[in-house]
PAVEXMI-728869 format. One record per residue: chain; residue in one letter; z, x, y of N, C-alpha, C, O, CB in turn; residue number from 1. Coordinates in Angstrom, 2 decimals, decimal comma, padded with zeros to 5 digits. Glycine has a CB too. Layout:
<atoms>
+-----+------+---------+---------+---------+---------+---------+---------+---------+---------+---------+---------+---------+---------+---------+---------+---------+-----+
| mol | type |    n_c3 |    n_c1 |    n_c2 |   ca_c3 |   ca_c1 |   ca_c2 |    c_c3 |    c_c1 |    c_c2 |    o_c3 |    o_c1 |    o_c2 |   cb_c3 |   cb_c1 |   cb_c2 | seq |
+-----+------+---------+---------+---------+---------+---------+---------+---------+---------+---------+---------+---------+---------+---------+---------+---------+-----+
|   A |    A |       Z |       X |       Y |       Z |       X |       Y |       Z |       X |       Y |       Z |       X |       Y |       Z |       X |       Y | NUM |
...
+-----+------+---------+---------+---------+---------+---------+---------+---------+---------+---------+---------+---------+---------+---------+---------+---------+-----+
</atoms>
This chain:
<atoms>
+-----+------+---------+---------+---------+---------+---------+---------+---------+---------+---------+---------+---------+---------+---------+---------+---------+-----+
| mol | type |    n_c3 |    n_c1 |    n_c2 |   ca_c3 |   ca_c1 |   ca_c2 |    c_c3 |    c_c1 |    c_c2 |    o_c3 |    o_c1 |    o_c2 |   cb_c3 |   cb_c1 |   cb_c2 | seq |
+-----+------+---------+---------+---------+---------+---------+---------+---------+---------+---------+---------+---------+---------+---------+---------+---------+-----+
|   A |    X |  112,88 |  099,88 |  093,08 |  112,65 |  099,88 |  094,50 |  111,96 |  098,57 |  094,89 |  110,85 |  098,55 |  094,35 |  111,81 |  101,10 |  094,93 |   1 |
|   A |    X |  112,13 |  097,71 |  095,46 |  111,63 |  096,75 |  096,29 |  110,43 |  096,74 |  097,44 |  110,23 |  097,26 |  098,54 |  112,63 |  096,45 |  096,80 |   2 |
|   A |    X |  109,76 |  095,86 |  096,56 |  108,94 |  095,73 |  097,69 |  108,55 |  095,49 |  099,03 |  108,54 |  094,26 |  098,99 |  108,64 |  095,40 |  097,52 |   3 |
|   A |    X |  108,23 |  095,79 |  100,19 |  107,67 |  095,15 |  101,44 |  106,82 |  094,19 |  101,40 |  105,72 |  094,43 |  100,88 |  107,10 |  095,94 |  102,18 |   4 |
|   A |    X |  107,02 |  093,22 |  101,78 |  105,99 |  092,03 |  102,02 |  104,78 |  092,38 |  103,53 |  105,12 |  092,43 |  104,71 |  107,15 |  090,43 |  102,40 |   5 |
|   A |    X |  103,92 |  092,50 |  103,19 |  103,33 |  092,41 |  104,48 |  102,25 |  091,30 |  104,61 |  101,64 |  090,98 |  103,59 |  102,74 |  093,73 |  104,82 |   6 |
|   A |    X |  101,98 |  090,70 |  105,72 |  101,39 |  089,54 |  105,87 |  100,16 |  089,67 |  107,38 |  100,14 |  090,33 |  108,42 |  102,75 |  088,38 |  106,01 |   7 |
|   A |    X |  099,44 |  088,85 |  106,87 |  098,04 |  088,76 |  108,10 |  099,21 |  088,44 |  109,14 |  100,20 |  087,71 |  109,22 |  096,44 |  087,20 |  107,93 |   8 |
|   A |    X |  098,22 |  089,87 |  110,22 |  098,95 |  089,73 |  111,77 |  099,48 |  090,37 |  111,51 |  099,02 |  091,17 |  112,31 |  099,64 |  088,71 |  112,47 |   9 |
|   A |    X |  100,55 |  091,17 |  110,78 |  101,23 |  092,11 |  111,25 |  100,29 |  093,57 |  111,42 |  099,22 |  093,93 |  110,91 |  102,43 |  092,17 |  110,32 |  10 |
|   A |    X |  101,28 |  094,24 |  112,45 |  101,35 |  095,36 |  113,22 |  101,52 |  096,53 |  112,11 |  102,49 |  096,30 |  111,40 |  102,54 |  095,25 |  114,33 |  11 |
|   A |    X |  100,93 |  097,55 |  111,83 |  101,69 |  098,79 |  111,04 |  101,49 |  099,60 |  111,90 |  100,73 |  099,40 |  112,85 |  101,23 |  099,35 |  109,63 |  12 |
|   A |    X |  102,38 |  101,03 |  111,64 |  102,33 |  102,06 |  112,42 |  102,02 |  102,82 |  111,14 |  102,73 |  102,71 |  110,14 |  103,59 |  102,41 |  113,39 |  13 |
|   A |    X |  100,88 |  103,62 |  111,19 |  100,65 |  104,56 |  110,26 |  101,17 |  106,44 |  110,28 |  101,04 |  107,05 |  111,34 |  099,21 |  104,35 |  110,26 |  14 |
|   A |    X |  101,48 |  106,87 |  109,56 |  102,00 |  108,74 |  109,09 |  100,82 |  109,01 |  110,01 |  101,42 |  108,89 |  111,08 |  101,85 |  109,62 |  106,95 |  15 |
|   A |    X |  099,65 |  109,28 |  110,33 |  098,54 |  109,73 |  110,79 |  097,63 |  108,76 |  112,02 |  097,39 |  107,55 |  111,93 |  097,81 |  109,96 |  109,50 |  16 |
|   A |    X |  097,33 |  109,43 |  112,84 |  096,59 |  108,76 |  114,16 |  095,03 |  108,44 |  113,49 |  094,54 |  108,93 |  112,47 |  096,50 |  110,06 |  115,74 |  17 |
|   A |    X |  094,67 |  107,82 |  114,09 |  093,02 |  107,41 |  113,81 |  092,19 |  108,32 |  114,75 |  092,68 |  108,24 |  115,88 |  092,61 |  105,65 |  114,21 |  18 |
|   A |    X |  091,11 |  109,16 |  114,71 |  090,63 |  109,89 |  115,39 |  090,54 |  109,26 |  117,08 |  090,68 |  110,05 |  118,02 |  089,45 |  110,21 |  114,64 |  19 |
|   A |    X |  090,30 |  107,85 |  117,29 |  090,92 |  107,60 |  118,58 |  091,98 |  107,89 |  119,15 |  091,99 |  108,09 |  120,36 |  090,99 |  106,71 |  118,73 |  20 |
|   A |    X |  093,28 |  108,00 |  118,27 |  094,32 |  107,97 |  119,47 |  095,29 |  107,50 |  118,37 |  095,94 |  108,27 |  117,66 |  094,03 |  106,86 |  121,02 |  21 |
|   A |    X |  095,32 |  106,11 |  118,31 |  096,30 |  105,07 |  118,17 |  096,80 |  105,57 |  116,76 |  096,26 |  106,51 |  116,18 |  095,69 |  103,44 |  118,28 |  22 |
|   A |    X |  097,93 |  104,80 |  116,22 |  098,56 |  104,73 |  114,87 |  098,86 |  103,58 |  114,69 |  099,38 |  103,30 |  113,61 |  099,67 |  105,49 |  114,60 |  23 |
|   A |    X |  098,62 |  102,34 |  115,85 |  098,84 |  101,11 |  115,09 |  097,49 |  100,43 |  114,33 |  096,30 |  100,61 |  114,63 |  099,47 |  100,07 |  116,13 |  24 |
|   A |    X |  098,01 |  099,68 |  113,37 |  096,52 |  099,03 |  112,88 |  097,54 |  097,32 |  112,84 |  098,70 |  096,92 |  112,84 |  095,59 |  099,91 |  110,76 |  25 |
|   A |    X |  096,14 |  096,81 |  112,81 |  096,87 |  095,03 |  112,06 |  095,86 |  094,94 |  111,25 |  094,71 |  095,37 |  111,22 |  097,02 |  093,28 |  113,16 |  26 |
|   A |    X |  096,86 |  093,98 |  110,27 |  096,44 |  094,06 |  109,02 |  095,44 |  092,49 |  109,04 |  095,94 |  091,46 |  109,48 |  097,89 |  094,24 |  107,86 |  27 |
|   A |    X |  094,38 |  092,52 |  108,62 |  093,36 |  091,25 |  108,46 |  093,33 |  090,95 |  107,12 |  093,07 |  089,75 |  106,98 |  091,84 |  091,48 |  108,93 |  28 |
|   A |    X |  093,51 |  091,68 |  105,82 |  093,71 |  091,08 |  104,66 |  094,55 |  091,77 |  104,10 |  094,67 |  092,94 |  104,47 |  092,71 |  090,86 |  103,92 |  29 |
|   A |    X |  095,40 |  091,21 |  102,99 |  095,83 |  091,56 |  101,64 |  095,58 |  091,32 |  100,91 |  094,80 |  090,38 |  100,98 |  096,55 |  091,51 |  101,27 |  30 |
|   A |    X |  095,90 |  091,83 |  099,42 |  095,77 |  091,80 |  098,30 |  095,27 |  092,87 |  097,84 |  095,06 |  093,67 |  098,75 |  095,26 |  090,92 |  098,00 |  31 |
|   A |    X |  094,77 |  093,54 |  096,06 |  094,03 |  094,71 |  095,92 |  093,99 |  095,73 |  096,93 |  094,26 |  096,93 |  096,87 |  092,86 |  094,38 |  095,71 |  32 |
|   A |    X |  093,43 |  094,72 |  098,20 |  092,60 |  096,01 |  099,33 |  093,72 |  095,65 |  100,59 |  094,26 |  094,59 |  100,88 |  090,35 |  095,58 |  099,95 |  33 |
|   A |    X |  093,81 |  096,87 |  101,17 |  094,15 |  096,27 |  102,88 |  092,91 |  095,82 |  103,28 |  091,87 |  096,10 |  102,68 |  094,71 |  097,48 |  104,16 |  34 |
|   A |    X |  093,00 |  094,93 |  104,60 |  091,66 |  094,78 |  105,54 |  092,62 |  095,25 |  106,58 |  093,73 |  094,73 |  106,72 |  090,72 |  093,10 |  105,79 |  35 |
|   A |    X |  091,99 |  096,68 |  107,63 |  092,65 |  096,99 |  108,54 |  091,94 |  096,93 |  110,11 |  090,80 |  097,36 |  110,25 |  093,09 |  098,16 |  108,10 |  36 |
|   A |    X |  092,49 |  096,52 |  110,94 |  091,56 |  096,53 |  112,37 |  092,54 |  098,08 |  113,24 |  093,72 |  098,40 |  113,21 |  091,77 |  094,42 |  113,55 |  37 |
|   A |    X |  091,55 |  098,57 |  113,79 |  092,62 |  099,82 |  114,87 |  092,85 |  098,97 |  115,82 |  092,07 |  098,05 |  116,06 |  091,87 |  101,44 |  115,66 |  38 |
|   A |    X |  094,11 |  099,19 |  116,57 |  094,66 |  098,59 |  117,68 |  094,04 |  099,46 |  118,91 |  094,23 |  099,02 |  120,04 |  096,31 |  098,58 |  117,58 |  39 |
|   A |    X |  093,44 |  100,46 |  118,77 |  092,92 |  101,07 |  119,74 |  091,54 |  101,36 |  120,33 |  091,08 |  101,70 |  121,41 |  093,32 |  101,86 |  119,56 |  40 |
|   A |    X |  091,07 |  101,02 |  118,98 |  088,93 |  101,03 |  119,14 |  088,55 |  099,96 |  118,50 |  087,48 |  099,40 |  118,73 |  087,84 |  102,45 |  118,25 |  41 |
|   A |    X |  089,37 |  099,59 |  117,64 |  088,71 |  098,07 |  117,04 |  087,86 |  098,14 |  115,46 |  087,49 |  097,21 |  114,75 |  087,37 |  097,48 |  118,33 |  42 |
|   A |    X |  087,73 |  099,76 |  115,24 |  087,36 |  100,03 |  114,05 |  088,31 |  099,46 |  112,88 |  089,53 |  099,59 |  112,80 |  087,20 |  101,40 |  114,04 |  43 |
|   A |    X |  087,28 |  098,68 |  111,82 |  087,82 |  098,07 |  110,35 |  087,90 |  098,54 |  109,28 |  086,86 |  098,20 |  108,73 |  087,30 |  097,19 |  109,92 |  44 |
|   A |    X |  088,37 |  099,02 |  108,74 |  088,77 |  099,77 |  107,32 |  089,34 |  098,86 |  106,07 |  090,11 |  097,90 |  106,10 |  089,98 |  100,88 |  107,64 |  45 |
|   A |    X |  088,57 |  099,64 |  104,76 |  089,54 |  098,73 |  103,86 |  090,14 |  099,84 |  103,12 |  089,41 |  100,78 |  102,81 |  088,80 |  097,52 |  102,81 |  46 |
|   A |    X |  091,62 |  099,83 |  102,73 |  091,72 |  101,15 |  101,90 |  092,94 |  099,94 |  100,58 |  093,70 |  098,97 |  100,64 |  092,71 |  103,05 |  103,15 |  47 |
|   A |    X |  092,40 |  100,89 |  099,62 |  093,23 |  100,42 |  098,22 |  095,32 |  100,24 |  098,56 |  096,09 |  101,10 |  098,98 |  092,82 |  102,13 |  096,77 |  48 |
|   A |    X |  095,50 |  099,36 |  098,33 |  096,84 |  098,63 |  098,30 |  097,63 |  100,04 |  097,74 |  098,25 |  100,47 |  098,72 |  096,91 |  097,03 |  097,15 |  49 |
|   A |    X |  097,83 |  100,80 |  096,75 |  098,40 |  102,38 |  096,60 |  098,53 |  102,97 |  097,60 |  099,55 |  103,06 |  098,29 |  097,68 |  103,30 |  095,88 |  50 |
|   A |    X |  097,37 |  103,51 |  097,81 |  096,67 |  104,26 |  099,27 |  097,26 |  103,80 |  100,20 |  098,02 |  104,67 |  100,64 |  095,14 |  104,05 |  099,66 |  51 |
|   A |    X |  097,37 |  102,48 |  101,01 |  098,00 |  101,76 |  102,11 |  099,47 |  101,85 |  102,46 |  099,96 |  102,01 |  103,58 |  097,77 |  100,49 |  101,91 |  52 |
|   A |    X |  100,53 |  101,62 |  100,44 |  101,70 |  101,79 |  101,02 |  102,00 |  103,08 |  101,14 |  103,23 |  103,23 |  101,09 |  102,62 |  101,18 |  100,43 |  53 |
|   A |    X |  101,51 |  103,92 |  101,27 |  101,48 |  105,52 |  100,96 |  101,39 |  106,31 |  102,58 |  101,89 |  107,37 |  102,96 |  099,87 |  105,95 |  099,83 |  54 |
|   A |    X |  100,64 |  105,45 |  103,23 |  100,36 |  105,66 |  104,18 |  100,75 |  105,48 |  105,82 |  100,51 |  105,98 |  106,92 |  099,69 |  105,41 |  103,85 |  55 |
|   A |    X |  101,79 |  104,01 |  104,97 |  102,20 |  103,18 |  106,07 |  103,64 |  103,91 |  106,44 |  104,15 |  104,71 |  105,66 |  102,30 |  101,47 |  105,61 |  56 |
|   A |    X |  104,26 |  103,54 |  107,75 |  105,47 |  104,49 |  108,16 |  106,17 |  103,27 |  108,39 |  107,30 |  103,33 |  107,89 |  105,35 |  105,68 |  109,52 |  57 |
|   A |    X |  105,96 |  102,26 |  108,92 |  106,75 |  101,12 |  109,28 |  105,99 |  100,00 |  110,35 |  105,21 |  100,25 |  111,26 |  108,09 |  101,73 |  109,93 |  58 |
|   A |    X |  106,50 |  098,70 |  109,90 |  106,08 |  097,45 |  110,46 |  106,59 |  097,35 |  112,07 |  107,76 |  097,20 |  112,43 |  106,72 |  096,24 |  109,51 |  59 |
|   A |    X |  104,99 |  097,51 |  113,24 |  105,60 |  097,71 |  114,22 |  106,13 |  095,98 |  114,85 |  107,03 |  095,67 |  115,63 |  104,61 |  098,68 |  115,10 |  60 |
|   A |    X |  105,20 |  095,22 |  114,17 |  105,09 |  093,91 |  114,82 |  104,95 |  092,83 |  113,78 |  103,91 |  092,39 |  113,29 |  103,91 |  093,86 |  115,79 |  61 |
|   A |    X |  106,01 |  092,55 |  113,58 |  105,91 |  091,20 |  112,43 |  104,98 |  089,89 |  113,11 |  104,97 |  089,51 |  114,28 |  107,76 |  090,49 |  112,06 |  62 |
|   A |    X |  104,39 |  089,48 |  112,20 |  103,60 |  088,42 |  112,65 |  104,41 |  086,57 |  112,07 |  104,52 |  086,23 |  110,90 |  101,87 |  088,88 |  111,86 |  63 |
|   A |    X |  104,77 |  085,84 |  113,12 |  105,58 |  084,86 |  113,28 |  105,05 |  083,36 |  112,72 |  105,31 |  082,35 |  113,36 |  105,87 |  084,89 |  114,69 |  64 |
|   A |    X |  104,56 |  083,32 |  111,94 |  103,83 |  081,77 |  111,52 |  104,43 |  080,78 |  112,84 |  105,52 |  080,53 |  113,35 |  104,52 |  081,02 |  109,60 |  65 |
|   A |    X |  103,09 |  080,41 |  113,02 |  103,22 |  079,10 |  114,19 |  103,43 |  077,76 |  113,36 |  102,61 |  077,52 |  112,48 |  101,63 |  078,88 |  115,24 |  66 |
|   A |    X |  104,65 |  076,73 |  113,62 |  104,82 |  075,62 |  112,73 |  104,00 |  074,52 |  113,61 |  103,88 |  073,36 |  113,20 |  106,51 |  075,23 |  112,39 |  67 |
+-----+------+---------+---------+---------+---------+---------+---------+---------+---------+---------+---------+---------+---------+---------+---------+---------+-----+
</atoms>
């Protein structure tokens, strides 16, 4: 099975809402850990790279490198 690339700036839509509301998060780091921001309260989370793709439902907003 192939991997997803995901990259700083992008958008995820997560299986589960955040007790605010929302299901989008953007992602502030990779590697080992996610670094996650809520798109809806602004709360930061880090959860283990397993845990993350497990969790994730799909990329709402690809993030576009500026040249």
């Amino acid at each position: 099975m192939e991997r997803i690339q995901y990259d700083v700036g992008d958008v995820v839509k997560m299986k589960k809402q955040h007790p605010c509301g929302s299901d989008l998060w953007e992602i502030l780091r990779t590697g080992m850990d996610f670094g996650l921001k809520c798109r809806g309260c602004g709360r930061f989370v880090m959860l283990p790279r397993p845990k993350f793709e497990k969790m994730v439902k799909a990329i709402a907003e690809k993030h576009l490198p500026e040249e």
